[in-house]
N, C-alpha and C positions, 0 to 999 in steps of 0.2 A: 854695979853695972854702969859704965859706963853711957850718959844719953848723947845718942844722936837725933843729932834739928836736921828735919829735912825741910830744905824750903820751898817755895813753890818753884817749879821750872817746866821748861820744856822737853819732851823727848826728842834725842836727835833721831836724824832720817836713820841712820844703822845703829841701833840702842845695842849693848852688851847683853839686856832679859831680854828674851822672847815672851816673855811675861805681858810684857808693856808694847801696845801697838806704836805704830812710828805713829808718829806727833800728836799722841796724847799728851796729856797734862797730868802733873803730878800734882795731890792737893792735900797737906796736911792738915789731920783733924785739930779740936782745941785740947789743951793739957797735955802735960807727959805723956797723958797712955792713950792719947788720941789718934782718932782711924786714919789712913791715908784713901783718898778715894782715885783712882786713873781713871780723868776724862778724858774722852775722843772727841776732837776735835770736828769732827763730823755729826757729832750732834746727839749720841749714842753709848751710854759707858762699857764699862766692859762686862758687865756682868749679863748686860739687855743681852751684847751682841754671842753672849755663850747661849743665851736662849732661845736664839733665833739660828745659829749657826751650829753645824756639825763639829765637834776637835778632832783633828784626823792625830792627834798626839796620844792622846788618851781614851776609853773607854767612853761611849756617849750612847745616848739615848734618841730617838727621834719621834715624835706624838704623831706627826703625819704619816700622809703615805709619799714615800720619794719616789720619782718615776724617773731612770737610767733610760735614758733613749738609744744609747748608743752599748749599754750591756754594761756589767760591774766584774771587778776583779776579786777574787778568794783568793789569799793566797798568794796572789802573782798569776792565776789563773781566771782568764776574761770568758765571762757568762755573758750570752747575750740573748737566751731562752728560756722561757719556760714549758716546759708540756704538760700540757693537761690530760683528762682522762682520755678524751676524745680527739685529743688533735693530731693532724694529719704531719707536721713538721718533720723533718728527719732526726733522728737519732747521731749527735754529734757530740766531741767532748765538750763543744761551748752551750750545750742546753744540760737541763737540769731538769726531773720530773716530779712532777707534784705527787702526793700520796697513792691516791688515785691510780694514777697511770704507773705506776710502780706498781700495783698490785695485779693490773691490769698486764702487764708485761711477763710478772707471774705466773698470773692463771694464762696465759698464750703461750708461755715455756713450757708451763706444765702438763697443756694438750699438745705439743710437740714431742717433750719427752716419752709420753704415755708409747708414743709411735715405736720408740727407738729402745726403752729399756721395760724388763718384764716384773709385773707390783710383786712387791712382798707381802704385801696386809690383805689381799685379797687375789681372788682366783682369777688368772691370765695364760695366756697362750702365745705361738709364737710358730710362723710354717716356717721357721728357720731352722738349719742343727746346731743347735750348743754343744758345745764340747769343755765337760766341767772336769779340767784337768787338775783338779784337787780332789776330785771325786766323789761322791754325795751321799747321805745320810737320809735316810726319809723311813715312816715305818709302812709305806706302799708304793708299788710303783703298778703301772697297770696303762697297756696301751687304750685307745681311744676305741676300739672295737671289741674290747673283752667281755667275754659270757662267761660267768662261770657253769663249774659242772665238767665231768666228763665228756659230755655233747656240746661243751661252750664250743666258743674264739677266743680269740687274740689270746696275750699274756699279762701274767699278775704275779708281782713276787708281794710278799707281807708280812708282819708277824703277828703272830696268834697267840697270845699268852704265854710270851717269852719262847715262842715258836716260829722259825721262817717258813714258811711254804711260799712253793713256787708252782704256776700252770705256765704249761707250755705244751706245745703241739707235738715237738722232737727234741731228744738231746743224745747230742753226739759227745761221748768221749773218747778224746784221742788214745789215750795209752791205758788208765786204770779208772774203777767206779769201786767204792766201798759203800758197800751199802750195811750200816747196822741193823737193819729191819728191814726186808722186802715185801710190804702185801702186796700181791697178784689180784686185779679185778677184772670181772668182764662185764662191762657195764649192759650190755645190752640181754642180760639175765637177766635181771634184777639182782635181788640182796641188798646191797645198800644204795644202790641205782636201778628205776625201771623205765621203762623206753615204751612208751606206748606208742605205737606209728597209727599211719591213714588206713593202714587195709589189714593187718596184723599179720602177715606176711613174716615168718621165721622159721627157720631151720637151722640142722647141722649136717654138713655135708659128711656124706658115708664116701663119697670115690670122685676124683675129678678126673678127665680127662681132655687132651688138649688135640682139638684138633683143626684140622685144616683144609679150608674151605675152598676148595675148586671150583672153578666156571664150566659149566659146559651145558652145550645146546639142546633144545629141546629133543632133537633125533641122537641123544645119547654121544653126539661128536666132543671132543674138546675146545675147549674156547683157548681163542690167540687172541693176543692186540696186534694191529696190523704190521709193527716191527720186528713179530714173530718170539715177543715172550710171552710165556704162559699167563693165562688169564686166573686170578683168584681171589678171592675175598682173604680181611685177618684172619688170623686163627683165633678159636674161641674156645674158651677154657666149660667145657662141661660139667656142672656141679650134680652130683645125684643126692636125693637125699631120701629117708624114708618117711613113705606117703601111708605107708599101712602096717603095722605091730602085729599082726596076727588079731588084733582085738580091736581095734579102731581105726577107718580110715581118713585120711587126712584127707583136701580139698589141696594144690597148691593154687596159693594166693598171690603169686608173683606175677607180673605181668610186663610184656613188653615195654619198657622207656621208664622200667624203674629202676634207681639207687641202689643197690645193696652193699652193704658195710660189713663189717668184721674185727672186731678187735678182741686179742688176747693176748696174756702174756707168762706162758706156763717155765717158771724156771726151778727147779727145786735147790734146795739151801746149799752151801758149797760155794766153790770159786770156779769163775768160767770165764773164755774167751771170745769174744769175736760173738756176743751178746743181744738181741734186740726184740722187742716186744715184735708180732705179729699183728700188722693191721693192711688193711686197704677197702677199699668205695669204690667200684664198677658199675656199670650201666649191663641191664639186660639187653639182649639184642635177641633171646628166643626162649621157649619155654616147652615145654613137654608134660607126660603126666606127673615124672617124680625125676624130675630136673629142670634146670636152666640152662641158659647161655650165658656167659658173662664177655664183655669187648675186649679185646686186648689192647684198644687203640685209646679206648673211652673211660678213663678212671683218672682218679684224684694223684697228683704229682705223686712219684713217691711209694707208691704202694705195690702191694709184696703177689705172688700169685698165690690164688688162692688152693689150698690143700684139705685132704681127709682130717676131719674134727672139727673146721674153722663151723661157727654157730654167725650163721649170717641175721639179718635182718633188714629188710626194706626201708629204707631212709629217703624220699624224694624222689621224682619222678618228673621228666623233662619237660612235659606236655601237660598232664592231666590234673590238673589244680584239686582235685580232689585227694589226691594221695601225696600232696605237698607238705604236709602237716605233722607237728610227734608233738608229745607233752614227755618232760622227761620230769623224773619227781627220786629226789636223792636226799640223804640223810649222811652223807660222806661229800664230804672234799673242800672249800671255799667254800664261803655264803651258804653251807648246808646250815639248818634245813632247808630244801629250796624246790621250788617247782616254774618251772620255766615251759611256755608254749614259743612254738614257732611254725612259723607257714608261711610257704611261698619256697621252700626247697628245691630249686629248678637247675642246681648243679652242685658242684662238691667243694660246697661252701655253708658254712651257717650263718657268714658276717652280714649282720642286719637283718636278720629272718629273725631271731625271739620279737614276740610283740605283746608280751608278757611274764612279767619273772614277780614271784616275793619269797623273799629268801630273809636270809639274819648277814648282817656285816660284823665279822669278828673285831675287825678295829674301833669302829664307833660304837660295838654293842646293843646294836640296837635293829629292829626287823625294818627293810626297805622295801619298796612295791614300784616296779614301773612297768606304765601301760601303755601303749604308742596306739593312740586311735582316743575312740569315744568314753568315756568314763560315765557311768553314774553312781553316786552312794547317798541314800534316804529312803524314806516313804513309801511305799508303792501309791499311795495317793495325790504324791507329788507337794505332799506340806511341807515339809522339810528335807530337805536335797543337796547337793552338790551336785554341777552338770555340768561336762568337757565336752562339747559337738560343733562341729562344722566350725573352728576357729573364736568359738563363742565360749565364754564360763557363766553360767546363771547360778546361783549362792541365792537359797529362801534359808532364812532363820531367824529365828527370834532374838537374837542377838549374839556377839561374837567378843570373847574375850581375848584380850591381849596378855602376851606375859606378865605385864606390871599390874595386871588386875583391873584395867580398866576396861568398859566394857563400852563396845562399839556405839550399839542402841544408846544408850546414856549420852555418847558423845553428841552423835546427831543430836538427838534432842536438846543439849546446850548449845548444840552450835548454831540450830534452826530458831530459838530464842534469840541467841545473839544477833544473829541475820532481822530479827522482828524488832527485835530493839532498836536497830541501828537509824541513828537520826537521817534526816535529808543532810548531803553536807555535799559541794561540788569541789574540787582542790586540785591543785596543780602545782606535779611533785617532781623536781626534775624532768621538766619537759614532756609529761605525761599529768593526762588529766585523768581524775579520781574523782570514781561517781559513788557513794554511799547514800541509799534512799531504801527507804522503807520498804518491802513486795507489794503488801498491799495498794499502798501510798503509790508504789509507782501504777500500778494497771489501775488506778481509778485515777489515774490523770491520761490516761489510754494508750500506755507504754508497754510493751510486756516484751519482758526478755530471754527466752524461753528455747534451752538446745541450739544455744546459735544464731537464731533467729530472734530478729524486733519486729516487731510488729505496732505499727502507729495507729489507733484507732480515732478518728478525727473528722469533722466537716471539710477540715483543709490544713496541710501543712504549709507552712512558710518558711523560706531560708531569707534570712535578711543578710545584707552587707553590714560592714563596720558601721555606718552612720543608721542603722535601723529600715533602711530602703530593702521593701522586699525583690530578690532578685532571682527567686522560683515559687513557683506554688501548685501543690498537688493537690488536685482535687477531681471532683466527678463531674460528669456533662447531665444533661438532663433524664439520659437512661440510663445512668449510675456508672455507667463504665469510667475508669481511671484515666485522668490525663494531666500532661506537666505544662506548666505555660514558663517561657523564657523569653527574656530577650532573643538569647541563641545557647546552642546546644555544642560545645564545642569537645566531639568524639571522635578517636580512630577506626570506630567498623561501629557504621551505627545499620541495625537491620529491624523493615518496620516492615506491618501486613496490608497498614493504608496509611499514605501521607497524602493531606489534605490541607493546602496552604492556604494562606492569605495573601496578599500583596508585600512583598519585599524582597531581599536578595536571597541566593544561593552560591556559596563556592565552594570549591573542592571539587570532589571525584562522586558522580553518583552513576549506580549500577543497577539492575533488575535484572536479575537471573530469568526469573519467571514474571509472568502477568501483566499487566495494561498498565499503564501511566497514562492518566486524565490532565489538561491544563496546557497552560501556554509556560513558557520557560522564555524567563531572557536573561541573558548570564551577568550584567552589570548594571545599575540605573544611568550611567553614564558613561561620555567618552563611547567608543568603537564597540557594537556590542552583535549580537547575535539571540535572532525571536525566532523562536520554534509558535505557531499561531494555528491551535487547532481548526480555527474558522474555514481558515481562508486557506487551510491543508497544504504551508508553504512555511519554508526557514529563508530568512532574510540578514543580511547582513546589513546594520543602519552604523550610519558615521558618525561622528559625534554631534554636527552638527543636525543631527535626525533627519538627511537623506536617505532613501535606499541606494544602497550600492550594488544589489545584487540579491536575488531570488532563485532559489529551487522551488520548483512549484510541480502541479499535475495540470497535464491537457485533455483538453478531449475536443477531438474534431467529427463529428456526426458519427459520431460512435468510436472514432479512432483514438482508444486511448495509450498516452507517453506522458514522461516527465520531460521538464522544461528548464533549460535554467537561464538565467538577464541577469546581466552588465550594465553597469552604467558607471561614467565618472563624473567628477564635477563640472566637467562644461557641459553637460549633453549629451555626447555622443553614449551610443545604446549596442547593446550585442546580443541578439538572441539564439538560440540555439534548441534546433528541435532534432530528434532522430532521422527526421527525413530534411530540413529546410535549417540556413544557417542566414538570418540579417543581421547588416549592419549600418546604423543611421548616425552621420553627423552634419547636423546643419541640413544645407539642399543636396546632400550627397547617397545616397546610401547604395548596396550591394547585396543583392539575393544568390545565394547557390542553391540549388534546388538538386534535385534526381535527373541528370541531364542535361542541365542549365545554367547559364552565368547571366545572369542580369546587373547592370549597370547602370547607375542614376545620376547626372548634375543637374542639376537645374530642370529646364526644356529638353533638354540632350538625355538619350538613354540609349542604352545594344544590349542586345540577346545575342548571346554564345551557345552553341550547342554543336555536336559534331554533324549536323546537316548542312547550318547556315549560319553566316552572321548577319543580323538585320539592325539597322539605326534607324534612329528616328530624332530629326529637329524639328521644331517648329509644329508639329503637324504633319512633317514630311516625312514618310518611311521607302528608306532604302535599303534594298538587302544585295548583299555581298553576290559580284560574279561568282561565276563556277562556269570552267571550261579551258579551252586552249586557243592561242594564236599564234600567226607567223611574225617577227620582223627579222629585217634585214638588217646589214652594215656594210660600203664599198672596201674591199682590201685596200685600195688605195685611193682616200679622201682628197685626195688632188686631182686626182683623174675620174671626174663622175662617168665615165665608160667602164670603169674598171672591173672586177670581179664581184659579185654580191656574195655576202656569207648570210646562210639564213638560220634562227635561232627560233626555238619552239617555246612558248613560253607556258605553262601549266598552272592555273589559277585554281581555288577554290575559299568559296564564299570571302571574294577579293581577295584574299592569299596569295601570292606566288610561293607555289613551294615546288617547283624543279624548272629550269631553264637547260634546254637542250640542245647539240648539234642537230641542223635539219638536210638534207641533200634534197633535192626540187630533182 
């Protein structure tokens, strides 16, 4: 191997290595295999200046924290944010968010989404129409109103043990129906369904008849409407039915403004056309000994007339709450076995009338019970219970297990240790303080924290400021009653039953709806202010410099009581003002108006005005105004004192001239 001497030199200003800063120095070690070291000439070598400096060349490390003022590049893309969990910043490509606020963005999508799409893992709803154009698979479907039973609502398709069954109200087939097995029921028989109604009201009608109800007047006339068509009521389908066997007489139990139903569906085996089971629900409108009325106007959409055989029964009734009611109890069809009540049947509808059903659900296998109202199950003595009333659950028991075997009672009891154990500890955990103390510990320091409510038992509470200065304290007066002492009290609606002050200020807005207010009020201690002075039963306006400037006050003049109000400015001059009397004084001047009168003052000088006279007075000397009339004259022609005289009348009052007139002599 060939050795190279490197000797000592300079770096030039543009070196060939980037290695080597411009004008370091090279400095060879001793011997062959000795180090080379590159000084900088600035006082620093190069190994310092890698540990103090970033290599934007290579991978580096940084021990501090760096702070980018003006934001950093990824990429070729410039960052000049960060969002935190809580910050308000906008959402841009040049910010970045912390864990936090990432997750937080999350769960705020995710109560977004809940809005917009329907859960899979759990039970959800939607007043929308879907339209599942792939089609759906499910082993139930079942509208939001369904009862089951023969006497249900709504619809329920299912499968039962590798079985579909379907309820529904009606099925129309358009062109053909195979039926592999027909059973025929009538459910309001019994057999595998029985029907108990409000009044027991049943029959089978023997003859109907349809007839038609005419108007006419008590003196046997025909009745018109006054456009001369015939007057009539519906026609009403007359049902008979038999009331007595030869051996036992029936009672009919029907009554006006009740339901009656019917359903049957007699087809025997064979193929047939143009097919449909026999039903319908009508209103009585009249009754007889061994018949009805049925309405022709008044029945359930749909339904069929009724005919000879139909076996009716009373189902609801429009008015009378008493025969609103049926318990149906079946052993056939959906959810059999099943007993269902209902009440409140006030039309020809059952949607939301059960208000009690327990039956068996073939799909979950398992027996269901729902109650709509009040529940109880326990005791007759009330020791152990379940209780559903008035929006209220009350649960007595001795304890309560959960699936995993653990058991309620047990839990409390560890958990009320734990709660006893728990030391004093005061903590502050993300901007929330954390209070752990003892129960006891706390109410024998006279804290008690109890349904919401603290309660401080104490001679006197203190609020101190940052430096330890107290700046409220609640305590009692000398007949125990509670009161707050403050500097000041700074509320939006403060409402008290007695304020009782001291000496100092008041601002803001204050109001009293009702009751007396005691005291003087003055609205500022300084500058232009306004004294309300119960004394002296008068509000004043004083200037800064503690003049009055002005008073509302009350009078009284030998009985004659008014209010009063005074003026005054800074030189002197005064204004008073009475209901009857108006002065005003400046200097040796002043001005009375009175009820009929004008008084006038300078000095020695004064007049009365009034519409009688005007009188002056100087000196001591009173003079009152002419009142009357005189002649003068004037020659037509002042050159010629012979000439003609013109005479003018001149009309004076209280020294006034107020008319000058032609006069003829």
């Amino acid at each position: 191997m060939k050795q190279v001497d490197i000797k000592t030199r300079v770096i030039p200003n543009k070196p060939r290595s980037g290695n080597y800063p411009v004008g370091s120095t090279i400095v060879a070690g001793g011997g062959s295999c000795g180090n080379t070291t590159i000084i900088n000439q600035g006082g620093a070598d190069l190994a310092t200046l890698r540990q103090q400096f970033l290599s934007k060349k290579s991978d580096d490390t940084a021990s501090g924290v760096i702070t980018f003022l003006k934001g950093i590049k990824i990429a070729s893309e410039l960052i000049k944010s960060v969002l935190k969990e809580n910050s308000e910043g906008e959402i841009t490509d040049e910010a970045i968010m912390s864990a936090l606020r990432v997750i937080k963005e999350i769960e705020d999508n995710n109560e977004k989404l809940k809005k917009i799409f329907l859960r899979k893992d759990q039970e959800d709803q939607t007043n929308y129409l879907i339209k599942l154009l792939g089609g759906i698979i499910s082993p139930f479907l079942t509208s939001p109103d369904f009862v089951t039973g023969m006497m249900g609502a709504g619809m329920s398709f299912s499968s039962e043990g590798g079985e579909s069954v379907g309820w529904i109200d009606k099925l129309y087939v358009r062109k053909k129906a195979i039926f592999q097995l027909l059973e025929i029921m009538k459910t309001e028989l019994g057999g595998a369904s029985f029907l108990f109604n409000a009044s027991g009201a049943r029959a089978t009608i023997t003859k109907v008849e349809q007839i038609e109800q005419e108007a006419y007047f008590i003196d046997g006339d025909k009745g018109y409407f006054p456009n001369e068509d015939e007057a009539y009521f519906p026609d009403i389908y007359r049902c008979y039915f038999m009331t007595d066997d030869g051996e036992t007489a029936v009672e009919n139990l029907f009554k006006v403004g009740d339901f009656v139903r019917s359903q049957t569906f007699n087809i025997k085996a064979g193929v047939y056309e143009n097919v449909s089971n026999h039903y319908w629900w009508r209103k009585v409108v009249g009754i007889g000994k061994d018949y009805i009325d049925l309405s022709s106007v008044s029945y359930q959409e749909d339904s069929d007339i009724p005919k000879e055989g139909d076996v009716i029964v009373q189902l609801g009734n429009d008015r009378d709450e008493d025969r609103q009611s049926a318990i149906v109890l079946s052993a056939y069809g959906d959810g059999a076995p099943y007993l269902t009540m209902y009440q409140g049947i006030n039309s020809y509808s059952l949607k939301d009338k059960d208000i009690f059903t327990i039956g068996y659900d073939n799909v979950k296998k398992e027996c269901y019970l729902k109650n709509y109202g009040r529940a109880y199950i326990g005791t007759r003595d009330r020791k152990v219970y379940f209780d559903f009333s008035s929006k209220k659950l009350d649960i007595k028991a001795d304890s309560f297990t959960f699936s995993t075997g653990e058991v309620v009672k047990d839990e409390l009891e560890n958990n009320k240790k734990n709660i006893e154990n728990v030391s004093s500890e005061i903590s502050v955990v993300k901007d929330q303080i954390s209070l752990k103390v003892n129960t006891n510990d706390l109410i024998q320091t006279g804290i008690d924290i109890t349904k919401k409510t603290v309660t401080v038992t104490a001679s006197s509470f203190f609020v101190n400021n940052s430096k330890g200065t107290p700046i409220a304290v609640f305590t009692t007066d000398s007949s125990g009653k509670p009161i707050l002492k403050a500097d000041y009290i700074d509320v939006d609606n403060l409402k008290v039953k007695h304020l009782d002050g001291a000496d100092g200020t008041f601002t803001g807005e204050l109001k009293a709806a009702t009751g007396t207010f005691t005291g003087g009020v003055v609205t500022n201690s300084d500058g232009n202010r306004i004294i309300l002075d119960p004394d002296s039963r008068q509000m004043a306006l004083v200037s800064s410099s503690g003049s009055m400037l002005s008073s509302w006050f009350f009078y009284n003049n030998s009985g004659y009581e008014s209010a009063a109000l005074y003026l005054k400015n800074i030189e002197g001059d005064s204004l008073y003002i009475y209901p009857f009397d108006i002065r005003m004084n400046s200097g040796d001047k002043s001005t009375q108006i009175t009820n009929g009168d004008i008084r006038l003052k300078m000095g020695t000088s004064s007049m009365v005005i009034n519409p009688i006279q005007i009188s002056m007075t100087e000196g001591g000397n009173s003079v009152t105004g002419f009142t009357g009339s005189f002649l003068i004259y004037s020659l037509y022609d002042e050159s010629k004192p012979t000439s003609e005289k013109i005479w003018k009348k001149v009309s004076v009052k209280n020294g006034i001239i107020y008319k000058i007139e032609n006069w003829f002599m």
